[in-house]
C-alpha positions as CSV (number, residue, x, y, z in Angstrom):
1,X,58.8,7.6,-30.5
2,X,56.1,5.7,-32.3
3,X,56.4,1.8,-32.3
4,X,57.6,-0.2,-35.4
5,X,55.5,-1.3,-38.0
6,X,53.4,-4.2,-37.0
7,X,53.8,-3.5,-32.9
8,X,50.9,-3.3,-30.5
9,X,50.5,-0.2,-29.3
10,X,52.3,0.8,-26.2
11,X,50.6,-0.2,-22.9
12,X,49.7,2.8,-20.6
13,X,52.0,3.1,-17.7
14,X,51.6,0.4,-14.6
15,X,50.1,2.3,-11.9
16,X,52.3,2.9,-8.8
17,X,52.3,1.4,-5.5
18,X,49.8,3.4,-3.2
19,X,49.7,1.0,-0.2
20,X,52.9,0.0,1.9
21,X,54.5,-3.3,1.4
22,X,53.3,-5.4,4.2
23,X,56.4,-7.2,5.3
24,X,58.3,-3.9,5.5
25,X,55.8,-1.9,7.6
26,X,56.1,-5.2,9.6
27,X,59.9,-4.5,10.1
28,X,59.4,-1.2,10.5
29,X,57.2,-1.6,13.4
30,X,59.0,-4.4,14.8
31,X,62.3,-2.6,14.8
32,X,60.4,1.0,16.6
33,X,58.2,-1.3,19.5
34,X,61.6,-3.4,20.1
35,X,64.6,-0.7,19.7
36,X,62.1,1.8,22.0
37,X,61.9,-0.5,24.7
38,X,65.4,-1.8,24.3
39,X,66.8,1.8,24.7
40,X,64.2,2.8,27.7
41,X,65.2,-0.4,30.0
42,X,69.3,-0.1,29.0
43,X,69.1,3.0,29.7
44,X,67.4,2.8,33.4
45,X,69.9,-0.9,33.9
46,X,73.1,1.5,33.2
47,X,71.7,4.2,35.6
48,X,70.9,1.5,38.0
49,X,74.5,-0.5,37.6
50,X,76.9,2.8,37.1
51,X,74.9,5.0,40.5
52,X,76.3,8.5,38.4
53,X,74.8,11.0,37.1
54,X,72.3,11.1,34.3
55,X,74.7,13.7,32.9
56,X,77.7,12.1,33.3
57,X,80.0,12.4,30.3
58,X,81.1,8.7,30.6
59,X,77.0,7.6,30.7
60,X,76.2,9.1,28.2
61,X,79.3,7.4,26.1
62,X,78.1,4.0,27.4
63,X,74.2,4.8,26.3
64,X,75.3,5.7,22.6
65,X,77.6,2.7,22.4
66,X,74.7,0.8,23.5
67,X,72.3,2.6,20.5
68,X,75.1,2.1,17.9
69,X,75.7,-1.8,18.8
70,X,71.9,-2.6,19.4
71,X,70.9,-1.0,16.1
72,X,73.7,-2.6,14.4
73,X,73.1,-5.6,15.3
74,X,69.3,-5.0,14.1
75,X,70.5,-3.4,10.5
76,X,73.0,-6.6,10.2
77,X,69.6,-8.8,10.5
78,X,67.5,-7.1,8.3
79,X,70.5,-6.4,5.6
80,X,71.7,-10.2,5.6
81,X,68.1,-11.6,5.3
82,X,67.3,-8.6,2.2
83,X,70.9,-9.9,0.7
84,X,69.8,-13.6,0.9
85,X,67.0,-13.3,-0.9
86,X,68.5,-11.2,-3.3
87,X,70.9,-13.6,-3.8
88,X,68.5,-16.6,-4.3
89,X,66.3,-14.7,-6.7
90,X,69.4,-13.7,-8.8
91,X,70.1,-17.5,-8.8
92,X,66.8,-18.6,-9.7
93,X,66.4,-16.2,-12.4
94,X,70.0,-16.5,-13.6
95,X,69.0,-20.4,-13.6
96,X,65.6,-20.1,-15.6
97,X,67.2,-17.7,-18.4
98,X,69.9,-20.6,-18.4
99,X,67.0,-23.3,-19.1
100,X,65.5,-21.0,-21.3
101,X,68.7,-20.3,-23.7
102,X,69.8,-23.9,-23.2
103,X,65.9,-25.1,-24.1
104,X,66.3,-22.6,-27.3
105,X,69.4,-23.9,-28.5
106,X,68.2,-27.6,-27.8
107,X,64.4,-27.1,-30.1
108,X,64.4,-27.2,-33.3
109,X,61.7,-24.7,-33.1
110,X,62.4,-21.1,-33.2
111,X,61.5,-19.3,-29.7
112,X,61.0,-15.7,-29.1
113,X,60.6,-13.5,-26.6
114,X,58.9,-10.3,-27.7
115,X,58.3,-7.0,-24.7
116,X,55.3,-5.3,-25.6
117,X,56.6,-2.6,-24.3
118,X,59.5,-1.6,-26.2
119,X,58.8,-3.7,-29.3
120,X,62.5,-5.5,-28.9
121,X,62.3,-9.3,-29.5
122,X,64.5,-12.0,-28.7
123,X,65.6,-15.3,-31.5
124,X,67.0,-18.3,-30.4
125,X,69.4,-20.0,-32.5
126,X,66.5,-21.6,-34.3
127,X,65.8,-18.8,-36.0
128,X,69.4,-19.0,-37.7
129,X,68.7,-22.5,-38.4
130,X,65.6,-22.4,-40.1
131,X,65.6,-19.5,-42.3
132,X,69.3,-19.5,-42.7
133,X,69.6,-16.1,-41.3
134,X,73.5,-15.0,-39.5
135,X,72.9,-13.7,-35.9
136,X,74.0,-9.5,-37.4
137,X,71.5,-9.9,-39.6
138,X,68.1,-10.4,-37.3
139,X,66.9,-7.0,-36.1
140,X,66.2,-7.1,-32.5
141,X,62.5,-5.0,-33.0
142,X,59.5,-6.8,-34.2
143,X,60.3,-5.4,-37.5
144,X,62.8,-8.8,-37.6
145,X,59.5,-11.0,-37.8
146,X,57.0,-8.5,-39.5
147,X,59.2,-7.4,-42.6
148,X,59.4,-11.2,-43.5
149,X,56.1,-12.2,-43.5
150,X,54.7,-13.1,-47.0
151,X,52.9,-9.8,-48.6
152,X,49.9,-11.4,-49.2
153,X,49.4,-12.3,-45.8
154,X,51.0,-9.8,-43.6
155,X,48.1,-7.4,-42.7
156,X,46.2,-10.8,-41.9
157,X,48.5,-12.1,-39.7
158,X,49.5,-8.5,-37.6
159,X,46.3,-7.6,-37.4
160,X,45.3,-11.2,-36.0
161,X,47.8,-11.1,-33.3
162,X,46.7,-7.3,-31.8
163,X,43.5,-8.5,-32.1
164,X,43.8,-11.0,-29.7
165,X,46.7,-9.2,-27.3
166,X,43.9,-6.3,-27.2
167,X,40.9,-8.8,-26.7
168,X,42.7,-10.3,-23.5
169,X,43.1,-13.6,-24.4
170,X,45.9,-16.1,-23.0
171,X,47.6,-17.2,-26.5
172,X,47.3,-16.9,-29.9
173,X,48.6,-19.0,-32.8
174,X,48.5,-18.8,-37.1
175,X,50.0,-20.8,-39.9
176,X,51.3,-18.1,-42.5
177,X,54.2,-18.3,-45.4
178,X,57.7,-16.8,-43.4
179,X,60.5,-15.3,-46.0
180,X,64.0,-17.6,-45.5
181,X,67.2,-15.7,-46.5
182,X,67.5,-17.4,-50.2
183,X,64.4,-15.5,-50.8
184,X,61.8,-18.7,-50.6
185,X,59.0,-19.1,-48.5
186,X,58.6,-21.7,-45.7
187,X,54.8,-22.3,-44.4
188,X,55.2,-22.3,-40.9
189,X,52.8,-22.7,-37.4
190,X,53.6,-19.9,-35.4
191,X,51.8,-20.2,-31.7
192,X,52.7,-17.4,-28.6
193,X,51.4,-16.8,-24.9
194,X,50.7,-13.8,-23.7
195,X,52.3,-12.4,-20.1
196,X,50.4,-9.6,-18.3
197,X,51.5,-7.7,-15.3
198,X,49.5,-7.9,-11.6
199,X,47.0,-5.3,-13.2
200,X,46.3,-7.1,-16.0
201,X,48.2,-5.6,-19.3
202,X,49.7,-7.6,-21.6
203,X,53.8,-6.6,-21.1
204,X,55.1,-10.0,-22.9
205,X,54.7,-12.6,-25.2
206,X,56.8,-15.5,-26.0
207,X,56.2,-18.6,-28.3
208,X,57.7,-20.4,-30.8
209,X,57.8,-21.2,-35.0
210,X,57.4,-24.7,-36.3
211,X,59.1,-25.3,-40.0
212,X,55.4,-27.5,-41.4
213,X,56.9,-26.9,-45.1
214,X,57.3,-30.3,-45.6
215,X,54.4,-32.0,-43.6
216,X,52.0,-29.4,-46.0
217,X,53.4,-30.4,-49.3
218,X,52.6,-34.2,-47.8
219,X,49.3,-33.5,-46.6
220,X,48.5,-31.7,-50.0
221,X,50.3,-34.6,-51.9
222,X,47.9,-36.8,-50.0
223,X,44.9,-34.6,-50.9
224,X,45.7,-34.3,-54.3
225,X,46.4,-37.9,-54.2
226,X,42.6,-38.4,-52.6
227,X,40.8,-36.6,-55.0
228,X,42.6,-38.0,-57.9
229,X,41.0,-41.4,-56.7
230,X,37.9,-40.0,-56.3
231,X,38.2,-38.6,-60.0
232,X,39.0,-42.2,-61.3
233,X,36.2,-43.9,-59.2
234,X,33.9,-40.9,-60.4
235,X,35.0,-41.7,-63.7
236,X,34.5,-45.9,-63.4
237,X,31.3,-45.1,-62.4
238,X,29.6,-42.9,-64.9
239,X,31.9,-45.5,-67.7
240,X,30.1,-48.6,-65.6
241,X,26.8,-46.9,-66.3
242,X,26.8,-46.2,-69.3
243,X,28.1,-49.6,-70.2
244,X,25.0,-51.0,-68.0
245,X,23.1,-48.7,-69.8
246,X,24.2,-50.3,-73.5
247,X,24.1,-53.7,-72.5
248,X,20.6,-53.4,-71.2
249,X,19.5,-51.5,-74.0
250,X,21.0,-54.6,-76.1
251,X,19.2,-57.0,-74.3
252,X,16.4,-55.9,-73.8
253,X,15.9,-54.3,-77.4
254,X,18.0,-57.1,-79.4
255,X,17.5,-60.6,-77.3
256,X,14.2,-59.1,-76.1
257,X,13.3,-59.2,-79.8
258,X,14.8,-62.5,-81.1
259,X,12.6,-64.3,-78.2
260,X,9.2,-62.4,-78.9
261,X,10.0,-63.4,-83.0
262,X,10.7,-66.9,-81.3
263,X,7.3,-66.7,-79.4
264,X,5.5,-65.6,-82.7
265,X,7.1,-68.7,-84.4
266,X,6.4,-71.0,-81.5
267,X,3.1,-69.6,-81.5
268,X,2.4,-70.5,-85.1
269,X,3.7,-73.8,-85.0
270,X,1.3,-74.9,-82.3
271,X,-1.6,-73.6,-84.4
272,X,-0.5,-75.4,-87.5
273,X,0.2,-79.0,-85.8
274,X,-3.2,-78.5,-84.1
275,X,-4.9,-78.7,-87.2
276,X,-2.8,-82.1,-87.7
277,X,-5.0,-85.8,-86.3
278,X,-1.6,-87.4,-85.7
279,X,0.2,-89.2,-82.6
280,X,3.4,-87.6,-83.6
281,X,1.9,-83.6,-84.3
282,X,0.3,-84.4,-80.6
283,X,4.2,-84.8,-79.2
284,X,5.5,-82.0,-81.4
285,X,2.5,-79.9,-80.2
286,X,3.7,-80.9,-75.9
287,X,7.1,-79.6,-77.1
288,X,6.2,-76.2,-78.7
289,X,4.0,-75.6,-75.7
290,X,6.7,-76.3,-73.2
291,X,8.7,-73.9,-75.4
292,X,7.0,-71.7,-75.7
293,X,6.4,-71.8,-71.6
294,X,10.7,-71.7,-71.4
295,X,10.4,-68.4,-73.8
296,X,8.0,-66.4,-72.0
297,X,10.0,-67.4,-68.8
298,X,13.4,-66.4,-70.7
299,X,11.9,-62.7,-71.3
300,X,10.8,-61.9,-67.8
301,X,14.2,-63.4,-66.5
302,X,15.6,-60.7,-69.5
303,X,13.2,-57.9,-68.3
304,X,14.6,-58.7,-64.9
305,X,18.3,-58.6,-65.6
306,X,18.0,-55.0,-68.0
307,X,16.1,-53.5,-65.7
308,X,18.8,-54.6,-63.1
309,X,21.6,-53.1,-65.4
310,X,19.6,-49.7,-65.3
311,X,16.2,-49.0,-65.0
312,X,14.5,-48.0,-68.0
313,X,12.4,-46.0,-65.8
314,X,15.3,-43.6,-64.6
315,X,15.8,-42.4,-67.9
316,X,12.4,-42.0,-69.6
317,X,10.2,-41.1,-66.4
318,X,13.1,-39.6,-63.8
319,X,13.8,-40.4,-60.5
320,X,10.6,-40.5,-58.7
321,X,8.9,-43.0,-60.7
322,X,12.4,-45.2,-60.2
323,X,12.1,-45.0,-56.7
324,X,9.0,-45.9,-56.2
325,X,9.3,-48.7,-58.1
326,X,12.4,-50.0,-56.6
327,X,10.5,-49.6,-53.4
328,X,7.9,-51.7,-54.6
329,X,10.0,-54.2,-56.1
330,X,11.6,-54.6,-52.9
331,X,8.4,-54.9,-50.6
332,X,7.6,-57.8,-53.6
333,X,10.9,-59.4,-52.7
334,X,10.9,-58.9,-48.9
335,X,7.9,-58.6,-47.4
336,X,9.5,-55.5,-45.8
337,X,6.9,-52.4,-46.2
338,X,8.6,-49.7,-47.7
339,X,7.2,-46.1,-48.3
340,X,8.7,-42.9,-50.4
341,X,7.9,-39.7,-50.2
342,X,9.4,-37.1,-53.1
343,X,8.2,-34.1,-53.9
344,X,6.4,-33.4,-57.4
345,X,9.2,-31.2,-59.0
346,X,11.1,-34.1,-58.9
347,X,8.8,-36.2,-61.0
348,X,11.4,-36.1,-63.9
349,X,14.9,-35.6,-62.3
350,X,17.6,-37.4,-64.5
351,X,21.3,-37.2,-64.7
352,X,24.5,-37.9,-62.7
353,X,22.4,-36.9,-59.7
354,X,19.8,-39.0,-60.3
355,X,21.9,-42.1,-60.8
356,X,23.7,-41.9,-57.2
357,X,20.8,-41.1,-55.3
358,X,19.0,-44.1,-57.0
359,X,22.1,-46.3,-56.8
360,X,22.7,-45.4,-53.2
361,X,18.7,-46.1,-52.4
362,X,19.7,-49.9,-53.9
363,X,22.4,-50.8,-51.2
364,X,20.9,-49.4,-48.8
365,X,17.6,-51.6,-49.4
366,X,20.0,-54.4,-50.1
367,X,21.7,-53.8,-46.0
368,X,18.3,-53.2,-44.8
369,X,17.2,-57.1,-46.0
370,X,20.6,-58.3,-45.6
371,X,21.4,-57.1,-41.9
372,X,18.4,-55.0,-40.7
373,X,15.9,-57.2,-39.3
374,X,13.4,-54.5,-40.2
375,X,9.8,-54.4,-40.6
376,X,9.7,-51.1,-42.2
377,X,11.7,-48.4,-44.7
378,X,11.0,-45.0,-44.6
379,X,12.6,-42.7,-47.8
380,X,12.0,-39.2,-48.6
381,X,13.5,-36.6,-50.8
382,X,13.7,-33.1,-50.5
383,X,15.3,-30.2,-52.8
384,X,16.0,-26.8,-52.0
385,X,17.7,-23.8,-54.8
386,X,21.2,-25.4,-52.9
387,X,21.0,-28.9,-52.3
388,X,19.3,-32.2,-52.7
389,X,18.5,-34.1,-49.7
390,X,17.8,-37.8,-49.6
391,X,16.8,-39.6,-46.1
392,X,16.6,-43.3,-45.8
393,X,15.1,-44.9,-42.0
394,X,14.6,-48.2,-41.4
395,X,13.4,-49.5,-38.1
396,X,15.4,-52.7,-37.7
397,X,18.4,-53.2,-35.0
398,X,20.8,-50.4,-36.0
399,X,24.1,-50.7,-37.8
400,X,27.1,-50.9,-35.5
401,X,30.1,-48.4,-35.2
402,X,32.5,-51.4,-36.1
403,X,30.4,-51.5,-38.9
404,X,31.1,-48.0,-39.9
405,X,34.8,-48.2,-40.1
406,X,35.1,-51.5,-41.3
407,X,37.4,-51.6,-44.4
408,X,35.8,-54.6,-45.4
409,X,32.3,-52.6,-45.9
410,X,33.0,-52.3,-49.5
411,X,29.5,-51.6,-50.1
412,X,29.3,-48.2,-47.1
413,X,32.6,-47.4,-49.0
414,X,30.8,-47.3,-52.3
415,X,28.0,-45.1,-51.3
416,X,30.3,-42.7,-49.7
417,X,32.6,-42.2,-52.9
418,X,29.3,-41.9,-54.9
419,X,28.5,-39.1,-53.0
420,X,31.7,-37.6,-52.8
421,X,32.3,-37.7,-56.7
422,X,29.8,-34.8,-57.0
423,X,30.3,-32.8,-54.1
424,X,28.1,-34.2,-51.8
425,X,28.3,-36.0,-48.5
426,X,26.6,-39.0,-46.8
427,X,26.0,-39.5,-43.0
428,X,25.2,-43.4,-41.5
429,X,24.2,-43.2,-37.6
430,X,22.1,-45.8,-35.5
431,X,18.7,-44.0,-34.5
432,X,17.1,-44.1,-31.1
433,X,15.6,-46.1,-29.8
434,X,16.6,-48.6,-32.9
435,X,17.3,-48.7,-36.5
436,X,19.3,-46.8,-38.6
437,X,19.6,-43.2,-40.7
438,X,21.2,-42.9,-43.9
439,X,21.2,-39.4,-45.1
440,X,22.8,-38.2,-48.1
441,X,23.2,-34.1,-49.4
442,X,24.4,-33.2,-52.4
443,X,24.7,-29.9,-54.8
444,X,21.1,-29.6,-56.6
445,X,23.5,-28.9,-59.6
446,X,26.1,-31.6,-59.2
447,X,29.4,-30.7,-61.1
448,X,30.8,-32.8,-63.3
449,X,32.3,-36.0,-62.1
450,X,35.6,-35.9,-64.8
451,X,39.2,-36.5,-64.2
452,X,40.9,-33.1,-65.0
453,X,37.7,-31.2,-62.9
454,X,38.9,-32.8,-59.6
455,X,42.9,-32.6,-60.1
């Protein structure tokens, strides 16, 4: 008869017993050496006691009563000591298959037994329990657990399980979608451990199913939940830039203006009082210069504060340009030397891509002076067809692993939702023998970092 559906195929026969049991042949020879001498020397002590003949009718009695008691008393022995451990294995395994039922009745789990042999499998109550099944209705073949799988998955699943009976290995264990008896599907962690005989054959398995219906809707709550966040801070973001974006533009293109027409006008009252020989022109003529001093100083502090917002240079020349530029901005400010190497396709890389990596070069150049204790930045940018890479190495004292995990590190958090928001990730590590690694990888065609795309 061909196994059920689903089944392992049937181990080959165990191969029989070709040597003898050692503690029999032990017996065996025990019981010919001492019933041989025991029936030589009674024999000679009853010739010796009785004086008759050795074919006396009534010696001959007295030697077979002699065999019959001696080897009697041998066979009671060897019976009582084969009964007694009968006996205490019966008890021991009448005493584990009580643990065993009274440990399936106790889990909430649902155990099985399942003999790889005949393809029968054994349910514990929690079988019943969790799928709602009665006891009449769970066949006892392994058709009871492979006709309820989900369809989708079934040939996934069975084909997982023989391939790791067949490969020899000590367990095996799946999460798969498990039909209940209302017809619904409960997603379920099934995990078994497979039993072999002395020549090695898997003969057994038993294991156990965990109900994780629940703990899966709340772990994909909690990931929907995640990237719902991730969505919003995706969205503050690009809605933060583009307001920096307008507000620099206004500054710089409307204030910017009003204090070069100011200039102009401060510019030609200092030639018209000039031409004036008067004490008072000359005090008029110290306040237009001073000024006029205050207004060039009030442009560079406005230059300063738009590019700030967002770098002119990231939109009209790409991110290359804007790098270097922050680097050398930052050297100004530091005295920290600061070096960056990108690649010349990427002389005019814009967009969404463009605005983390450059937004994640500034805090990380603001930790470096802040923290680092560096002498020296190193930043380089690579791109393949799949991803952009961006490495940042300073050679100051490291950052910490309390550092890392820090809730308060608002800034770290920051970095790591930027790159997140498109798909990317970003790895901060100490370096050996000091300073610190910040390496960001994300898609060289970065999706787009809206609401409904990540919900």
């Amino acid at each position: 008869m061909p196994p059920a559906a689903g089944s392992p195929k049937t181990p080959p026969e165990q191969p029989r017993q070709t040597s003898w049991p050692r503690e029999e042949l032990a017996f065996t020879v025990v019981y010919l050496v001492a019933g041989g001498t025991w029936i030589i020397a009674s024999d000679r002590a009853l010739d010796w006691m009785t004086g008759a003949p050795l074919d006396t009718l009534s010696l001959q009695t007295l030697k077979g009563l002699n065999f019959v008691f001696t080897t009697g008393l041998l066979f009671y022995a060897i019976l009582r000591r084969s009964f007694n451990k009968r006996r205490r294995a019966e008890l021991e395994s009448e005493a584990v298959s009580q643990r065993f039922a009274l440990a399936g009745r106790a889990a909430t789990d649902a155990i099985w037994d399942w003999d790889l042999t005949t393809n029968s499998i054994w349910w514990s109550e929690g079988f019943q329990k969790l799928f709602g099944y009665a006891k009449d209705e769970i066949e006892p073949t392994i058709v009871s657990w492979t006709s309820r799988l989900h369809p989708s998955e079934k040939d996934t699943v069975v084909d997982g399980i023989h391939r790791d009976i067949d490969a020899g290995k000590e367990n095996w264990a799946a999460e798969y979608r498990f039909r209940r008896k209302d017809g619904s599907y409960a997603v379920v962690h099934d995990r078994g451990y497979i039993i072999k005989n002395d020549a090695g054959r898997p003969i057994r398995m038993v294991g156990g199913i965990t109900d994780i219906t629940h703990q899966r809707a709340a772990a994909d709550a909690l990931d929907r939940s995640r990237r719902q966040l991730r969505a919003l801070f995706a969205k503050t973001q690009t809605l933060r830039e583009e307001e920096r974006t307008r507000i620099s533009r206004e500054i710089h293109d409307q204030l910017g203006g009003d204090l070069t027409a100011l200039k102009w006008d401060l510019n030609w009252i200092e030639k018209q009082v000039t031409k004036l020989n008067d004490p008072i022109a000359r005090s008029v003529l110290d306040k237009a210069v001073q000024a006029t001093a205050m207004t060039d100083a009030t442009i560079t502090t406005i230059q300063k504060i738009a590019t700030d917002l967002r770098p002119g240079a990231l939109d009209r020349l790409g991110l290359a340009a804007t790098l270097s530029q922050e680097a050398a901005a930052f050297e100004n400010r530091t005295g920290i030397r600061c070096h960056t190497e990108v690649p010349e396709q990427l002389e005019n890389f814009t967009g969404e891509t463009a605005t983390t990596v450059f937004r994640i070069f500034q805090e990380t150049l603001t930790n470096v002076a802040r923290h680092a204790q560096a002498t020296e930045v190193q930043a380089r940018l690579t791109k393949t067809a799949e991803q952009l890479q961006f490495q940042v190495e300073d050679n100051g004292k490291g950052i910490s692993r309390d550092a890392l995990v820090n809730p308060k590190s608002l800034g770290l958090l920051g970095m790591n939702e930027r790159a997140a928001a498109l798909g990317g990730t970003i790895d901060i590590s100490p370096i050996q023998p000091h300073g610190t690694r910040v390496t960001v990888v994300l898609p060289s065609n970065g999706p787009v970092t809206s609401l409904a795309d990540m919900i």
